[in-house]
Structure formats: structure tokens, C-alpha cells
C-alpha positions as CSV (number, residue, x, y, z in Angstrom):
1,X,-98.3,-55.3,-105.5
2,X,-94.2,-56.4,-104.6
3,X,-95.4,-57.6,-101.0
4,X,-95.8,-60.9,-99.6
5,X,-99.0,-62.6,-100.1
6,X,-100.9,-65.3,-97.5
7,X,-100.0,-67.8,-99.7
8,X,-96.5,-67.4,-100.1
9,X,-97.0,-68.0,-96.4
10,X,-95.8,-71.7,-94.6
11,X,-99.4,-71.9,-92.1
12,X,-99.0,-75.2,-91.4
13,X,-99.1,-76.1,-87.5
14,X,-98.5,-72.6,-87.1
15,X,-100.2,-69.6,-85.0
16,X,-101.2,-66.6,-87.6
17,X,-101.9,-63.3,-86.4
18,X,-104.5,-61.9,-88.8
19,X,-105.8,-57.9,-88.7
20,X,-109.5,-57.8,-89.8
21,X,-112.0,-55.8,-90.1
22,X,-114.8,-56.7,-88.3
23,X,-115.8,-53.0,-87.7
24,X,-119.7,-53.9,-87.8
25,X,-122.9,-52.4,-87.4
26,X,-124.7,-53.3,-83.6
27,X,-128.5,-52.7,-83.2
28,X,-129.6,-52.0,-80.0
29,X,-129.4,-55.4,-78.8
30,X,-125.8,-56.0,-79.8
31,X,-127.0,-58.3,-83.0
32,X,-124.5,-57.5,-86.2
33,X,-127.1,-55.9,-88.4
34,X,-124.5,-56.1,-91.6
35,X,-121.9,-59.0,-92.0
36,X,-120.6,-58.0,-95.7
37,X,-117.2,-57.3,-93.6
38,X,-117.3,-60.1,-91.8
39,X,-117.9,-62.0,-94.8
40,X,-115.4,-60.5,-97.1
41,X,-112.6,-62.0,-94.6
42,X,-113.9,-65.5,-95.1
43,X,-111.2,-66.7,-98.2
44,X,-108.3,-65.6,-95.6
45,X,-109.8,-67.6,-92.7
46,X,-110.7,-70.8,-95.0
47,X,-107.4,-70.8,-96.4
48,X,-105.6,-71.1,-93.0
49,X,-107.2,-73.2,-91.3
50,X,-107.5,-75.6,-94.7
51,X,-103.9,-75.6,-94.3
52,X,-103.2,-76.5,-91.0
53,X,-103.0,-73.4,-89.1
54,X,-104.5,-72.3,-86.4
55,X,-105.4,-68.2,-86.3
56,X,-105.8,-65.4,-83.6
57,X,-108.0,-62.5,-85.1
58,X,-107.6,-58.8,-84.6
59,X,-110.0,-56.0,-85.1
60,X,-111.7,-52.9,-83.6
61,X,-115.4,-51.9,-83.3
62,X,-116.3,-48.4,-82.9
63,X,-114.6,-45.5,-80.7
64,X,-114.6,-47.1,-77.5
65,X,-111.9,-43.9,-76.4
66,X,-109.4,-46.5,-75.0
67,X,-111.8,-48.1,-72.2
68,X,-114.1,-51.2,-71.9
69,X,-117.7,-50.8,-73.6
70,X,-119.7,-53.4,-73.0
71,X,-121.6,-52.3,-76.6
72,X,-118.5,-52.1,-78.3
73,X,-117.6,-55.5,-77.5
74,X,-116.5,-58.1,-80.4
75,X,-118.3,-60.7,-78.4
76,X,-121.2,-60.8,-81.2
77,X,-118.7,-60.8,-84.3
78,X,-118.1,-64.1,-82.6
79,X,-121.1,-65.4,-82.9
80,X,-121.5,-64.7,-86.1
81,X,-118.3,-65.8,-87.5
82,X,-118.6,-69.0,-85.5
83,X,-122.2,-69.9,-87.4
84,X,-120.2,-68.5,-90.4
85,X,-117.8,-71.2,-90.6
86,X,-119.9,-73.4,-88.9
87,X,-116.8,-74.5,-85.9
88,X,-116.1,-72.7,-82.3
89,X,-114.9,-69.3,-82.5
90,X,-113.2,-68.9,-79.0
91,X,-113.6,-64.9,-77.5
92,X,-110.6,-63.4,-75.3
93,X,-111.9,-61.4,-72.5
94,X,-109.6,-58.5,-73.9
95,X,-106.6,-58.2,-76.4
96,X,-104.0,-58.5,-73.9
97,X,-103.1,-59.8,-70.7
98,X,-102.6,-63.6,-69.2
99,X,-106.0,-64.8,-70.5
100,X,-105.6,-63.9,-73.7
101,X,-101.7,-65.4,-73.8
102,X,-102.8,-68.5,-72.5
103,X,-105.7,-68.7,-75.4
104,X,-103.1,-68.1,-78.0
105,X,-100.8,-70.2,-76.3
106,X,-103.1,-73.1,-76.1
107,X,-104.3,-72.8,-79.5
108,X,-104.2,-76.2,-82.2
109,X,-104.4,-76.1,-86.1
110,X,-107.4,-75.7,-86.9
111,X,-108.5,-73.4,-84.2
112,X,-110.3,-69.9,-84.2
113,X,-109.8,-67.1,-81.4
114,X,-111.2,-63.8,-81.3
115,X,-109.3,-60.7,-79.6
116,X,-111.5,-58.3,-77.7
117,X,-111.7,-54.8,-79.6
118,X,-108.1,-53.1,-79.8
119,X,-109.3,-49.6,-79.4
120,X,-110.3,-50.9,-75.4
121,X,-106.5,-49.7,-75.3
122,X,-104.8,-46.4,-76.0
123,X,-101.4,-47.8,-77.6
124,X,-103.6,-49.4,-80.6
125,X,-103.9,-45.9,-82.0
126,X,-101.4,-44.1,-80.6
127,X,-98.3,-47.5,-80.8
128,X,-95.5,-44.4,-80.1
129,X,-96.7,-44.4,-76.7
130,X,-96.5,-47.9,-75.5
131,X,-94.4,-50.7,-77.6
132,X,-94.8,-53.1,-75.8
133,X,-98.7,-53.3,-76.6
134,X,-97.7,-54.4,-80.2
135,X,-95.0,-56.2,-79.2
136,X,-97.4,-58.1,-77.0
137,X,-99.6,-58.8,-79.9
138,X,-96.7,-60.1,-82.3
139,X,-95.8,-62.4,-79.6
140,X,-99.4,-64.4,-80.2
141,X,-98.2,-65.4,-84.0
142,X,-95.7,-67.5,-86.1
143,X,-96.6,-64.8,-88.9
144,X,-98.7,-61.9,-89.7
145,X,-101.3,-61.7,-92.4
146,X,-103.1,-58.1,-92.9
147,X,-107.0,-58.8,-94.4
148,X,-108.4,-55.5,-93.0
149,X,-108.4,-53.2,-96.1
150,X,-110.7,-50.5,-94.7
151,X,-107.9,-50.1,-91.7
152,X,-104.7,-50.0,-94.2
153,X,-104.5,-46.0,-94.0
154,X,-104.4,-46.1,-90.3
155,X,-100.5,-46.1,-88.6
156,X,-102.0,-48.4,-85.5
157,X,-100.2,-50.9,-84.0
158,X,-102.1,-54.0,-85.2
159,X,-101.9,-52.2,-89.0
160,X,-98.1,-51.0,-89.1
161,X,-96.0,-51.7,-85.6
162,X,-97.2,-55.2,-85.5
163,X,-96.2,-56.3,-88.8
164,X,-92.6,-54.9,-88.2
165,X,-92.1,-58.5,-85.7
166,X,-92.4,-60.1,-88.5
167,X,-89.5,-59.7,-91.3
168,X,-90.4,-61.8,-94.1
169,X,-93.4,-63.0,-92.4
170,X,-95.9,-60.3,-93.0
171,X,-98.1,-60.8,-95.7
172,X,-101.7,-59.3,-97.6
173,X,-104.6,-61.7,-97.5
174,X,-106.6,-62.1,-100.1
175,X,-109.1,-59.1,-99.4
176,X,-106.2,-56.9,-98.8
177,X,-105.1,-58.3,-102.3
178,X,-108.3,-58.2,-104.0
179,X,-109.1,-53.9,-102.9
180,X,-105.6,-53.0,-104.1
181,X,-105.6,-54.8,-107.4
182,X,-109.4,-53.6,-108.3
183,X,-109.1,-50.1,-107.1
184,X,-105.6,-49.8,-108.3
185,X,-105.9,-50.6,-111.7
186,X,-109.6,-50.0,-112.8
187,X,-109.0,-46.4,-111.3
188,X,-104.9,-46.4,-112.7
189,X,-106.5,-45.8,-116.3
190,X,-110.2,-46.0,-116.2
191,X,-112.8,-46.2,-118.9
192,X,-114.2,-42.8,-120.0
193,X,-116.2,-40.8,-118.9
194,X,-114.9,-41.5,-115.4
195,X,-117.3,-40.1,-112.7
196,X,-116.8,-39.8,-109.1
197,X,-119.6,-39.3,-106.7
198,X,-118.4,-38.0,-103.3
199,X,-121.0,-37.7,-100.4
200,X,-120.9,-37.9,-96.5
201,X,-120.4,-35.5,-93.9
202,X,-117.2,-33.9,-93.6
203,X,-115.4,-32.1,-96.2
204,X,-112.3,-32.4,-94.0
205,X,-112.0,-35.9,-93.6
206,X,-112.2,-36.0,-97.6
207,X,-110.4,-32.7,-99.2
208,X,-107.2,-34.2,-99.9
209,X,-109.2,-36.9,-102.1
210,X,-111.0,-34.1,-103.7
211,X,-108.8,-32.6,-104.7
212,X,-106.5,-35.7,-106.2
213,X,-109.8,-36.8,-108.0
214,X,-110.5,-33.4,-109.5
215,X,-107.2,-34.0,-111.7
216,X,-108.2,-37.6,-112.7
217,X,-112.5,-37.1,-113.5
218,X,-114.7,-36.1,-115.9
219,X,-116.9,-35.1,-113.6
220,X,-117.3,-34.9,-109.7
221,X,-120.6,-34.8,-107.6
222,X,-120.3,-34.0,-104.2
223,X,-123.4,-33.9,-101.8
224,X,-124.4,-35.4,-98.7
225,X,-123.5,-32.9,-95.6
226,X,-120.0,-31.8,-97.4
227,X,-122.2,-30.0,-99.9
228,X,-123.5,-27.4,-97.9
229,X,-119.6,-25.6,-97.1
230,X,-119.3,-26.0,-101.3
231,X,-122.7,-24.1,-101.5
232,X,-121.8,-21.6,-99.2
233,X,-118.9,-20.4,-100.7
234,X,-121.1,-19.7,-103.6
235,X,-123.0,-17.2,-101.4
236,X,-126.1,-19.8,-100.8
237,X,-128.2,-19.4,-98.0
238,X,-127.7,-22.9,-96.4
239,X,-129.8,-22.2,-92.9
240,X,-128.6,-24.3,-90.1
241,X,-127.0,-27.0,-92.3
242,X,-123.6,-29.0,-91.9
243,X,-120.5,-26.1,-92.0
244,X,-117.3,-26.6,-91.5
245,X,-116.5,-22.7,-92.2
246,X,-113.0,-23.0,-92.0
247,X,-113.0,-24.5,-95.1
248,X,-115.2,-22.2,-97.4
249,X,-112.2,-20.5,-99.2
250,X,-110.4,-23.9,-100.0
251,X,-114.1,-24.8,-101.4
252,X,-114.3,-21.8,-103.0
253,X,-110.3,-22.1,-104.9
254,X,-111.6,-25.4,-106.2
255,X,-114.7,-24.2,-107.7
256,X,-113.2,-21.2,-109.2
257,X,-110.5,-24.2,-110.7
258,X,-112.4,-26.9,-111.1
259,X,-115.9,-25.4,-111.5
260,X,-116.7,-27.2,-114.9
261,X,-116.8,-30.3,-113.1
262,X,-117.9,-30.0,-110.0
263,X,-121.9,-30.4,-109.4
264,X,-123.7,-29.6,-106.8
265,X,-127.5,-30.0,-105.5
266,X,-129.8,-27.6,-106.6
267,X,-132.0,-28.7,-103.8
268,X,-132.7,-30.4,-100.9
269,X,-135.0,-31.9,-98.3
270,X,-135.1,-29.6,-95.0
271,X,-136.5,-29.9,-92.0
272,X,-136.2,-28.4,-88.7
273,X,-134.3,-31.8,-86.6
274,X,-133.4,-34.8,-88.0
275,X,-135.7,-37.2,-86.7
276,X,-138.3,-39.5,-88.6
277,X,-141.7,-37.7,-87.4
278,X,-140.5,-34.2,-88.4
279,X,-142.2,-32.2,-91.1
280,X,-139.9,-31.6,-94.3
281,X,-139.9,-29.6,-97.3
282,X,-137.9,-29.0,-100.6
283,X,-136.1,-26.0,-101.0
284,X,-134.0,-25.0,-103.8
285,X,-130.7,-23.0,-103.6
286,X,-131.7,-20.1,-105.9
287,X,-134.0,-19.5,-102.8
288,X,-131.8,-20.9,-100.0
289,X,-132.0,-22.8,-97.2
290,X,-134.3,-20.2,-94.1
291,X,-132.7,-20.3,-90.9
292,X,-133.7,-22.7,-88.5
293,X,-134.2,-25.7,-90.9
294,X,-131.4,-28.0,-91.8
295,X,-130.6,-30.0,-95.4
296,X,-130.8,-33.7,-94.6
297,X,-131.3,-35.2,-98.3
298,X,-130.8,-34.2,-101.6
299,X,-134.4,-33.2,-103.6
300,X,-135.4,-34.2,-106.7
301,X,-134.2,-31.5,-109.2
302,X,-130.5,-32.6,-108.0
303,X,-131.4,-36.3,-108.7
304,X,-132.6,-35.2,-112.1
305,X,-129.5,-33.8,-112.4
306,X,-127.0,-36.2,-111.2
307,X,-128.8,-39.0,-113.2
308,X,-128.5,-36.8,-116.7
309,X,-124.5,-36.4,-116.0
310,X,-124.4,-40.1,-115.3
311,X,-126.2,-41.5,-118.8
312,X,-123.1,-42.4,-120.4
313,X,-120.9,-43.0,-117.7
314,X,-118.1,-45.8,-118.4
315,X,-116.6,-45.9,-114.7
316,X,-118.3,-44.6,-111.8
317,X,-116.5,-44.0,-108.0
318,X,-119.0,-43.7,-105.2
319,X,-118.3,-42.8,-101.6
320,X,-120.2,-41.9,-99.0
321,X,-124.4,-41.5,-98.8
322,X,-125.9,-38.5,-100.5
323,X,-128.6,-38.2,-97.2
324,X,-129.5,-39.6,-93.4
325,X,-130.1,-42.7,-95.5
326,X,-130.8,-44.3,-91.9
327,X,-133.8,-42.3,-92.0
328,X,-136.9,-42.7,-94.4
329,X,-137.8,-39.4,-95.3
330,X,-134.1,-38.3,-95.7
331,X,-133.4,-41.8,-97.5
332,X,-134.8,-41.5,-100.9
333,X,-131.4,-39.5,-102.7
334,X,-129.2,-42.3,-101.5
335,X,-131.2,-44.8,-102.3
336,X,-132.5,-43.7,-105.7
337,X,-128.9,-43.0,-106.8
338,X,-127.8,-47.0,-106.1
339,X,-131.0,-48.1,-108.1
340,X,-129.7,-45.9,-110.9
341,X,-126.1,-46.6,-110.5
342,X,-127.4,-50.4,-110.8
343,X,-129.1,-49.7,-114.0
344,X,-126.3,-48.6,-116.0
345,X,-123.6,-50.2,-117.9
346,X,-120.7,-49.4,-116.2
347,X,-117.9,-50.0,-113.4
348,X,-119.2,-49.1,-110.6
349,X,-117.0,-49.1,-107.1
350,X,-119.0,-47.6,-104.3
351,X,-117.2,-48.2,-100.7
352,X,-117.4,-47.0,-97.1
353,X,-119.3,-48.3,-94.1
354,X,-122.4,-46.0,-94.6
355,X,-122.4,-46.2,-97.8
356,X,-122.3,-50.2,-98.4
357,X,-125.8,-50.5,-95.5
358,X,-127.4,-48.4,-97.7
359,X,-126.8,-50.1,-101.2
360,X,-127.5,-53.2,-99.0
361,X,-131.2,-51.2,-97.9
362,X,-131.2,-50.3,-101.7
363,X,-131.6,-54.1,-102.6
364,X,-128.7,-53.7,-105.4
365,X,-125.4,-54.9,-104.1
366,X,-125.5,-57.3,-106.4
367,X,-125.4,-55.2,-109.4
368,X,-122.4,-53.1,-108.2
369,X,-119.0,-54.2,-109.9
370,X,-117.3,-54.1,-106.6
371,X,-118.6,-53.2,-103.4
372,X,-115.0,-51.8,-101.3
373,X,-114.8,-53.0,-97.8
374,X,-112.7,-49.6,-97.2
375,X,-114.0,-46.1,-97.3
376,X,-111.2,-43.9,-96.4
377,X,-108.5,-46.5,-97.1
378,X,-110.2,-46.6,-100.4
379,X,-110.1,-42.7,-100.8
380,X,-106.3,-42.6,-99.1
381,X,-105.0,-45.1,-101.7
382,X,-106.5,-43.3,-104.6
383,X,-105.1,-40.0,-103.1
384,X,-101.5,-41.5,-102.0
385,X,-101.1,-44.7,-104.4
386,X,-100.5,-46.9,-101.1
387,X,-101.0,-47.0,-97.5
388,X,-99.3,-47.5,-94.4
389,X,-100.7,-50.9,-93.7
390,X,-99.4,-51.9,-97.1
391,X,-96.2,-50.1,-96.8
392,X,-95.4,-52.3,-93.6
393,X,-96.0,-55.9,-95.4
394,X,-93.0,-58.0,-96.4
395,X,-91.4,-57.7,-99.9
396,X,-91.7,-60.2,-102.2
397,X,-88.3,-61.8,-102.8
């Protein structure tokens, strides 16, 4: 990777600043329904403070929009990180300010404090605005290690300003490490055929990936809510489904380009709301979608399909659910997909917050190759070929 790596790090008796990803799903009562990120930080934390060092964690939760939320709070990551590695995890009222300078301060090897969410501030997503928030944060550490893959394609101050304090100090943990390697070079000349399998909401959010992965697959399914602006610029009826209309005529360019590879549903699960009670039905696009319903799932003749495409699959690139996995009847595509995906012989990446709960509800993480921590840091790298929390680590000498 030519950047600085935690272990070429000296942690001993020293204060690391480490950037994580503790961006977590909260149930209603604040409990961490899913701890796979939480988790996947554990080798950087061990290593640390099995060498002395004591460590001041970073993260965000959520879109808090630069204010205290009381259910955005990182005050239950504590918890569970504390049970985790079974030793005090202290929580900082906020990320800055005298109470948390005097817990960094005050901190001895072998110690654990958590920051309060970053995104309770404005500077942590726009750093342009106000330096002195990273500035602040640098001042907490000895070094800098970066473990928060799935926030590597953000310019933040905790992701790229931050590391800037310190030269020659700034290293990848072994997550960070770990993503880059796997994605890099299983995707850098993968086993044929290579499938990718692209699902979520927004086309927007995801285009530029598209597009980069249309030149490098065999194949490319795209479903979920992004589907619908593909189907419409083929002139389907798509009722009152997802549109982001703006973008029909790019859709359209890329299926007149790339139309051999590209598959779509043929069908889908409608209903009028999205909501667990509500009546549903299957409709198939040689019919259309009628106005007033909405496609929440994919239907069985595009499972059929997807599955028949996938047989002989050598590498397989999944991001994003296919349906409103969250809810039962709009569940089944997602979750039929990941029990076929397990099945099959092949390298299989699948990444992305909504996407990892539901191969988690699926039952078959296990049979996954690698699971990503990063959904669009894992679509930006694969686009760009690096990212700007990678591009602001120290080189290797």
C-alpha cells in the first residue's frame, strides 16, 4: 500500500489517536443491534494497548446535522466495546472541550477513552471552516492510526486534516490494511466470470461506480430502488416507485452501451406503502408498475433470473440490499440472494451497512469470503483506486 502501517508505529507509553468506525445500528432503546463494526476494529485496539499504549477513539453515528442527539450518542458503543475487551472503556461527554482534554490528558498505557460522535460538530465534515477543531483533535495523540475503512472516502477532519499533525506518524490499522489489500487485488485482476451485484437506493450516490464497473464485469445486476430510473428509461411503467428523473438519460446512455450486461428485474413486489401490514402483489414490467403502488422487493422471475446468470460465477461484488430487507414481506429477494451467493463456489465480497444486517438476518456471513466494513469507501476505491483517508497516511520510508 506505500503508507505507514500501526506497526511500524512506536505505541509504547504513548497516547494514539485512532479514527474508527463505530457507525452502528441503535434499536429503539439505544442497544447496538449489530457489532460486526465494532468488532472488526478489535486487532487495532488489542495491538495497542498489548504494547503499552494507551488510545483515544474517534467515530461518528448517524447524521446528527452538527447538534447533540441524545440517540445518536456513542454512549452505548461504549458499553459494548468495554464488555468487548472485557476492561473500562471511559466516555467523553463530547469530542472537544476541557472535559475531554483533561480525559486524554489523564490517560495511562493501557487505557481506553471514547470521544462523543464527531458529527455533534459542523467542522468534522466541513474541516475548511474551522481548523482548529482538527487541530484540537491532533492535540489528544502522540500518533495517528486510521482503522475506519468505511470513512476513508470522506475528506473530514478526523479522516484527512487530522492525520496532516502527524508527519511520519500517521499510519493504517490493520482493518484499513486488511479492505485495501482484499478489495484491491482480488478485484485488480479477478477470477472470471466476474459479477457485480449493485442494489440500494440511489442511483446518484453510486453512478460513478457503475459506470467504472461496467468496463471491468462480465455482468452487472442492479436492483433495489436504483432499478426503477434504469426501468424507466426503458419506457416501463414504474407507478410511484423510487425516481431520481434527472438521471433517466445517463441510465438510458449506459444501457444503449452497456446493455449486454446489464440485468434488470423483470418483476417486483408492490404495494401501496411500505409498511409490514400492507397488502402486496407481483407485478411484472411487461405489464408495469399501476400508479399508486410502489416496488419494494424484487419478485421471483428476477430471482430466477439473477440466480441462472450467477451459476458459474468465479468472483462475485455485492453492494447494497436488493429490497426493504428490514421488512418481512419486502425481505425475501435480499435474503434469498445471500443464501444463494452462500451456496456457490466463488469470491464473494458483499459490503455496506444495509447490506452486511441483512446477510447477518440471512444467517450466512460465515460463508461470505469477505464481508467489507465499507460500502461507499468500498465502491469509491474500486472507482478511484484510493481514497482520501488513505491518500493522507504517512509514506512508508
Amino acid at each position: 500500500m506505500g503508507k505507514l502501517f500501526i506497526e511500524d508505529l512506536n505505541v509504547k507509553e504513548k497516547k494514539v489517536l485512532m479514527r474508527v468506525d463505530f457507525n452502528v445500528p441503535l434499536d429503539s432503546d439505544l442497544n447496538v443491534v449489530d457489532t460486526t463494526r465494532i468488532e472488526a476494529t478489535l486487532p487495532s485496539i488489542r495491538y495497542v494497548l498489548n504494547k503499552g499504549g494507551s488510545l483515544i477513539l474517534m467515530s461518528h453515528l448517524g447524521r446528527p446535522r452538527n447538534a447533540f442527539v441524545l440517540e445518536l450518542s456513542l454512549k452505548p458503543v461504549a458499553g459494548v466495546l468495554s464488555s468487548l475487551l472485557d476492561k473500562p472503556v471511559a466516555m467523553s461527554p463530547d469530542c472537544i472541550g476541557e472535559k475531554a482534554q483533561e480525559m486524554a490528558k489523564n490517560l495511562q498505557p493501557g487505557d481506553v477513552l471514547l470521544l462523543e460522535n464527531l458529527r455533534f460538530h459542523r467542522a468534522e465534515e466541513h474541516p475548511e471552516e474551522d481548523l482548529s477543531f482538527a487541530q484540537t483533535l491532533a492535540s489528544y495523540g502522540d500518533c495517528y492510526i486510521n482503522d475506519a475503512f468505511g470513512t476513508a472516502h470522506r475528506k473530514h477532519s478526523s479522516t484527512y486534516a487530522v492525520p496532516g499533525y502527524f508527519p511520519g506518524k500517521a499510519a493504517a490499522g490493520y482493518l484499513l490494511e486488511k479492505e485495501i489489500q482484499f478489495i484491491g487485488d482480488t478485484l485488480r485482476s479477478p477470477a472470471r466470470p466476474f459479477f457485480a451485484l449493485i442494489g440500494g437506493a440511489k442511483i446518484s450516490t453510486k453512478i460513478g461506480v457503475i459506470h467504472s464497473l461496467l468496463k471491468k464485469v462480465d455482468g452487472l445486476i442492479i436492483a433495489g430502488g436504483m432499478a426503477y430510473t434504469f426501468l424507466k428509461a426503458k419506457n416501463c411503467l414504474i407507478g410511484d416507485s423510487l425516481l431520481e428523473e434527472e438521471f433517466v438519460p445517463l441510465a438510458a446512455d449506459l444501457l444503449k452501451e452497456y446493455g449486454e450486461k446489464i440485468l434488470l428485474p423483470v418483476d417486483c413486489v408492490v404495494a401501496k406503502e411500505c409498511s409490514q401490514d400492507v397488502p402486496n402483489k407481483i407485478v411484472t414490467f411487461s405489464s408495469g408498475i399501476p400508479e399508486g403502488y410502489q416496488g419494494l422487493d424484487i419478485g421471483p422471475a428476477s430471482l430466477q433470473l439473477f440466480c441462472d446468470a450467477l451459476l458459474k460465477v468465479k468472483t462475485v461484488l455485492w453492494n447494497g440490499p436488493f429490497g426493504v430487507y428490514e421488512i418481512d414481506p419486502f425481505a425475501k429477494g435480499t435474503l434469498v440472494m445471500a443464501h444463494f451467493l452462500a451456496g456457490l463456489s466463488a469470491i464473494k465480497i458483499v459490503g455496506g451497512g444495509d447490506l452486511i444486517a441483512a446477510i447477518r438476518k440471512a444467517g450466512v456471513t460465515e460463508q461470505m469470503t469477505h464481508i467489507s466494513t465499507g460500502g461507499g469507501a468500498t465502491l469509491e476505491y474500486i472507482e478511484f483506486g484510493t481514497l482520501p483517508g488513505i491518500q493522507a497516511l504517512s509514506e512508508t520510508n
